[in-house]
N, C-alpha and C positions, 0 to 999 in steps of 0.2 A: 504494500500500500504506500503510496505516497501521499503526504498529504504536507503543507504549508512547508513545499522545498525538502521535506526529509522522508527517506526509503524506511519501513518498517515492517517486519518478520513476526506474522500471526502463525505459528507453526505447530502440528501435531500429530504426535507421534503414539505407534500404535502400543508400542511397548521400549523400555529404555534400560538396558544395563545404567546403574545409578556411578556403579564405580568406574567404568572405560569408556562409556559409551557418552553420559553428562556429560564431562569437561571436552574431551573429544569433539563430541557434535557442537556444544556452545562455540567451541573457537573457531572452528572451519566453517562455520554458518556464520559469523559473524566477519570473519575476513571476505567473503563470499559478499555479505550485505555490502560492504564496504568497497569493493573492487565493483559491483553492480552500480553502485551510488557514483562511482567514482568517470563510469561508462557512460551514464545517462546525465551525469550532473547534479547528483543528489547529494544531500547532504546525511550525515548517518545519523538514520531515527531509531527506534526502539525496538526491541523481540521479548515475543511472548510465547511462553510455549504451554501447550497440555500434552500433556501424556496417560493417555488410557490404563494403562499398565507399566510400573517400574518395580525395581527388585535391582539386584546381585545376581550372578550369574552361580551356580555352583561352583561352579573350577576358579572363578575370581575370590570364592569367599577365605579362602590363605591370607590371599596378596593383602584383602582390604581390611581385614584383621590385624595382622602385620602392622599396615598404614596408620590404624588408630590407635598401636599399643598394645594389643590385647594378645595372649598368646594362646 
């Protein structure tokens, strides 16, 4: 959506690994906003996301364990 000169990311996803998948997609969508913004002339507006389903993956629940501490 563009609205008053700035690109903006309404986006939703069906299901989301919260530990790889989160940071991962925020960044790459949001450099993506940005190089699209920067194509058209936009200025960078805001992202909103829903996600229907998140969680951990099994095989990631070590790593994201690990990451908070916990053993």
């Amino acid at each position: 959506k563009i609205s008053e000169g700035r690109l903006s990311f309404n986006i939703i996803f069906r299901s989301w690994n919260l530990y790889i998948g989160f940071p991962l997609n925020l960044a790459a969508l949001q450099l993506l906003k940005e190089y699209m913004g920067d194509c058209i002339g936009c200025k960078d507006g805001q992202m909103h996301f829903s996600c229907l389903k998140s969680g951990i993956v099994e095989s990631c629940i070590p790593s994201a364990e690990q990451f908070v501490g916990r053993q």
